[in-house]
N, C-alpha and C positions, 0 to 999 in steps of 0.2 A: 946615610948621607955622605956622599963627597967632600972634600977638604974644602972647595971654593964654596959648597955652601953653609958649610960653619963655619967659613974665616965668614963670610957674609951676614948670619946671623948675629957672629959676635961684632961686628960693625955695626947693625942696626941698633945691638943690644946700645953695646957702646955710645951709639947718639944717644938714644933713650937716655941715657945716665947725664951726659953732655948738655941734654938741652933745658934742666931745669934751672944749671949753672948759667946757661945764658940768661934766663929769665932772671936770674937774683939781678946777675950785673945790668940791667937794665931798668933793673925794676926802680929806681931814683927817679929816672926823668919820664917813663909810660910804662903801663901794667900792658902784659903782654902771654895772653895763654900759653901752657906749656906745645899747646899741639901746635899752634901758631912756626913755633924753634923748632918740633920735630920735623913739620913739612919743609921750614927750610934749610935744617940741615940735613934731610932725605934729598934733596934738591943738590946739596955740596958733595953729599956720598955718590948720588947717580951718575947715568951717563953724562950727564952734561955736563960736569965740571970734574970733578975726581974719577969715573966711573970705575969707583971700587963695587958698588953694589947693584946688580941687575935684579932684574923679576926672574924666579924660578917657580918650580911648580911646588918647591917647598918651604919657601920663602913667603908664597904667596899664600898655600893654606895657613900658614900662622896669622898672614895678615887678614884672609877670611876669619879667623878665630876671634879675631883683635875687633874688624867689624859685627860680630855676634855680640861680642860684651858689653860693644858701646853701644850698642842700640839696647842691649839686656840691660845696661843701667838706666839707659834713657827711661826707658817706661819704666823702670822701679820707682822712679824718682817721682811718678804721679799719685797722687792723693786726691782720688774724684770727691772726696768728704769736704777738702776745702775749697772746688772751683766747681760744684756742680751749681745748677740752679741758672741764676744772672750771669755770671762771669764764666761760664762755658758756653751759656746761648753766643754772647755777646761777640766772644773769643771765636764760635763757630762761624757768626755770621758774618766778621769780617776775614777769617781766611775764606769764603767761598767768594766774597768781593775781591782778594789779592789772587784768589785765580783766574776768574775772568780775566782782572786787569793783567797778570803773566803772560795769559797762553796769549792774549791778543798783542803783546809788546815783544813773546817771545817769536810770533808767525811775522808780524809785520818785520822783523831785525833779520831770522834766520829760516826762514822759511817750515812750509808741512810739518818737516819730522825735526827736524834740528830745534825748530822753535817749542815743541811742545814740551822739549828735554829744560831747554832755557826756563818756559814758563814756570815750569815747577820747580826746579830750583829757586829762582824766584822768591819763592811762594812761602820758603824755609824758615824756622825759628831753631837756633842753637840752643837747645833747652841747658844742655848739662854744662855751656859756657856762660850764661846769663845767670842760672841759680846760685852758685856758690858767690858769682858775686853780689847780690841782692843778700845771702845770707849774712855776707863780710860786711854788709851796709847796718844790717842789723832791723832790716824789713823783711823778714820772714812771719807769715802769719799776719802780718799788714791786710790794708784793702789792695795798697798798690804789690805786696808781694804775691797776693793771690792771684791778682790781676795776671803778674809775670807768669804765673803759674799757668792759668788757665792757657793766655797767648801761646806760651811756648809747647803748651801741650797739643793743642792743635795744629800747629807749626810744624812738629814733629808726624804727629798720626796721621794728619791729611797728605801732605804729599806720599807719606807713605802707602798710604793706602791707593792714591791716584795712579803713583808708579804702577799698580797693578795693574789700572784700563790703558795709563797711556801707552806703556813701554812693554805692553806682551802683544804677541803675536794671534792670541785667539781672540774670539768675537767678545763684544761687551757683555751676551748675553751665557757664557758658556764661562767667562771671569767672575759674571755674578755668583753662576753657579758654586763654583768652588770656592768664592768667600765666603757666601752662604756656608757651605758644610766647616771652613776652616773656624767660622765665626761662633757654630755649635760647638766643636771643639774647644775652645777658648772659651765659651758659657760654662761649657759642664767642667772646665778645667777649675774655674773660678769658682763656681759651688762647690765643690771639692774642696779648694784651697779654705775655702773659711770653715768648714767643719771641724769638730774637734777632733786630733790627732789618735791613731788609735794607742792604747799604751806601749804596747809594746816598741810603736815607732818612735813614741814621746821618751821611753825609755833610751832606747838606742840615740836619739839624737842627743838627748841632755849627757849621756856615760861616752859619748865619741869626741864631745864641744871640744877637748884639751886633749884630745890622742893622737894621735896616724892615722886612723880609721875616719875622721870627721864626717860623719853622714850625711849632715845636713848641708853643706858642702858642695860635698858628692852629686848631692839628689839635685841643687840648686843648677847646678852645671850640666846635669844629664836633661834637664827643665830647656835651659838656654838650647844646645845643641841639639835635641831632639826637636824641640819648636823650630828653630832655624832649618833644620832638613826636611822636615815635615812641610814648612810653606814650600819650600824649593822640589818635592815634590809632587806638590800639585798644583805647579808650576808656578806659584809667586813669588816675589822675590823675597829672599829669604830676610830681611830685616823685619818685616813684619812678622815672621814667627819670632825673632829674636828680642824686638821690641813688646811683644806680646807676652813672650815669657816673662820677661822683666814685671809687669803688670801682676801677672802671676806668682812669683815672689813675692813680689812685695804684701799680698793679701794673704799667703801660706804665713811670712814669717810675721804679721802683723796680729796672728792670732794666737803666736807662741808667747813665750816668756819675754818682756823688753830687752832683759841682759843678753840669753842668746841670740833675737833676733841682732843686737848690735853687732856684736863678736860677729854672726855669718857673716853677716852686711859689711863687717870690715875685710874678712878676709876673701871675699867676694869682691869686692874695689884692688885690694892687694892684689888677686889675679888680673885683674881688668887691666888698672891703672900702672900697677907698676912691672906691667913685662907685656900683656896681649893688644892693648889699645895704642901706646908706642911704637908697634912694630907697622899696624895701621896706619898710622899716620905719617913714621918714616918712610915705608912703601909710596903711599901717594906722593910724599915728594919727588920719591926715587923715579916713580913712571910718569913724575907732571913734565909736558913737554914746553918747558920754558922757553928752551929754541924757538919755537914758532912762532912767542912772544917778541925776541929782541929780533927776527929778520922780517917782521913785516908791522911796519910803525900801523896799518890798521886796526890790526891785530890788537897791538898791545894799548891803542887806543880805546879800547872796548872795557878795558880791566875797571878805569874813573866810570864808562856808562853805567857799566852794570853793577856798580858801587852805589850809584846813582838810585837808579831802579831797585835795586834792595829798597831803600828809602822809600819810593814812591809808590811800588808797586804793594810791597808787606806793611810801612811804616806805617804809612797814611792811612788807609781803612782802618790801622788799628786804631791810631790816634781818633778820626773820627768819629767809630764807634762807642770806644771807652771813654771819651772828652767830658762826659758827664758824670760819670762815676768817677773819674779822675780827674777834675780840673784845675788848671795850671801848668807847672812846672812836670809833675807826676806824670799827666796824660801824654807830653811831649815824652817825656824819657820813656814811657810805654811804647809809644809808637818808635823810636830806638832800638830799645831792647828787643823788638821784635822783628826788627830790622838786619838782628845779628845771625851770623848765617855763617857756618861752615862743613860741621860732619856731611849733614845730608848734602849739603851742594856739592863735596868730594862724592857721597855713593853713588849720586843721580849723574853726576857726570861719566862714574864712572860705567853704569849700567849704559848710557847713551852712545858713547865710545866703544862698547863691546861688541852690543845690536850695530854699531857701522851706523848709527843718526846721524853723530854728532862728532863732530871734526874733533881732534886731538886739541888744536890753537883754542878753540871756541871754551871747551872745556878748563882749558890752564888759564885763559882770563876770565872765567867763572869763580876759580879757585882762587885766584890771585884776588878778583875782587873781596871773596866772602873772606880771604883774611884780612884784609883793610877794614872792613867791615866790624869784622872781631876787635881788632888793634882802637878803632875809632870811635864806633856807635857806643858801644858803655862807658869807657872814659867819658864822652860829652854827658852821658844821661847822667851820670854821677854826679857829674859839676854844675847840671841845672839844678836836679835834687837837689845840691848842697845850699849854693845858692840862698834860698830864702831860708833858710835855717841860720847860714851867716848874718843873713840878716836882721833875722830875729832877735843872735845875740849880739850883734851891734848895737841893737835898740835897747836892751835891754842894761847894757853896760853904760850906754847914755841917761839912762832914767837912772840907774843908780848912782853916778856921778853928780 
């Protein structure tokens, strides 16, 4: 590597570090995701205001790596044991109602190809930014946390798996094809993963837990990267291998020991969270083209629609749907939480922008929206939540008085 791109990497590192600190001092008056501070201080590092930090080609493999892990944690994070049955039908049936309603809001706004990139962005649920906070709520294992679980999990897998039909360049019937075989793949991978380990593996992984050598580790990462290259080629887009490894994991180390699978699982995040999925996120800043935003008031007029459209397009079917299993306060913050959108609307925009769909402008008030999105949609859901719980102990405090 060249000097400009390690002063470069240690700038991105450097946000990384930077932008948790924003989040403290902020954190008084709105909860504000750490990715939310990396994109926009990616945004103060790029060309368009500082341009200390451009895209390279090895800048940008790290931020390829950084997108592998966040989609490898995304599916870790699924537990088909707590959302199959009711609340996956339920969660399936109203994302395939938020894509109809996309793709036809995203053809009628931006035309053929542009709109089919909008529509599915759309269509998006932020799983890995919705969970931890539902866990910080202390509804984990809930009706209403499964609920988020289910939503977010098809939120995640369907547009990604749509990305396949809408944004490749081969026939629908020749995309089947090679889901099909990716899909055996990922069967036989999974009966695999729940078998019992063989000793000598169970040996080496429990004698390496606290070494150099960490095997289990090792194998978890070579799991991510190879799934990741694997979709990419045969020719889909690689988050689906990386999303699918995640899945993958999660059933491998769910049959191990609980202490080690925690230990991988932390140092697994450790790689992710605190070096590969920052650089991710700084990068999108780095390449979002905000300029396009402040020289054309259309433009940036699009950021509140499609802030909007989140709402209407994802929110409402879900609400809809769930309204009976969830009624009240719950069902509305469902349909919120489901409303929250950002990793994928960054990947889909940025696969749209590379295939030449989808205008650079269209994509940066995509991105701009789904972080408003993040910033707004769960603070409100939290506050309805609370809400009749305030109320409860209001009354309560009354009767006892």
């Amino acid at each position: 590597m060249d000097l400009d791109t390690v002063t470069m990497l240690a700038v991105v590192t450097a946000v990384a570090v930077v932008a948790p600190f924003v989040v403290d001092r902020i954190e008084p008056w709105f909860r504000v995701p750490s990715a939310v501070a990396e994109i926009l201080l990616g945004v103060v590092v790029g060309p368009v205001v500082l341009g200390i930090v451009h895209a390279t080609p090895v800048v940008e493999a790290f931020s390829d790596l950084g997108l592998a892990f966040l989609m490898f944690l995304a599916g870790y994070e699924i537990e088909f044991a707590r959302i199959r049955g009711g609340p996956l039908r339920t969660a399936a049936g109203s994302w395939v109602v938020s894509l109809a309603l996309g793709i036809a809001v995203g053809l009628w706004l931006a035309g053929p190809q542009a709109g089919l990139v909008v529509g599915l962005a759309l269509t998006t649920t932020a799983l890995g930014v919705i969970l931890p906070i539902v866990r910080d709520a202390g509804a984990s294992g809930t009706r209403f946390g499964d609920r988020v679980l289910a939503v977010g999990t098809v939120g995640e897998f369907g547009p990604i798996l749509a990305i396949a039909f809408v944004l490749s360049g081969d026939s629908p019937a020749q995309v089947l094809v090679v889901l099909v075989a990716f899909a055996a793949l990922a069967v036989t991978g999974a009966v695999l993963a729940r078998k019992p380990r063989h000793p000598r593996l169970g040996r080496l992984v429990t004698a390496t837990l606290g070494t150099s050598a960490q095997v289990a580790v090792r194998l978890c990462v070579l799991v991510v990267v190879g799934m990741f290259a694997f979709a990419q080629a045969l020719g889909l887009d690689p988050v689906l291998g990386a999303f699918t490894a995640g899945i993958l994991v999660h059933l491998f180390l769910s049959s191990s020991d609980p202490l080690e699978s925690r230990v991988v699982e932390s140092r697994l995040e450790g790689i992710g969270f605190g070096f590969l999925i920052p650089v991710f996120f700084v990068m999108s800043g780095v390449t979002l083209d905000v300029g396009s935003l402040a020289a054309d008031p259309a433009v940036l007029g699009l950021v509140p629609l499609f802030a909007v459209l989140f709402l209407l397009v994802r929110g409402l079917p879900t609400w809809v749907f769930h309204r009976r299993a969830l009624p009240g306060a719950d069902g509305v913050a469902l349909g919120l939480m489901s409303a929250t959108a950002l990793p994928l609307v960054v990947v889909i925009t940025a696969v749209g922008t590379r295939e030449g769909v989808l205008p650079e402008s269209h994509a940066a008030a995509l991105v701009c929206a789904a972080i408003v999105s993040v910033i707004v949609f769960p603070a409100v859901a939290g506050r309805l939540r609370a809400a009749p719980a305030a109320a409860a102990d209001r009354a309560d405090e009354e009767k006892e008085g």
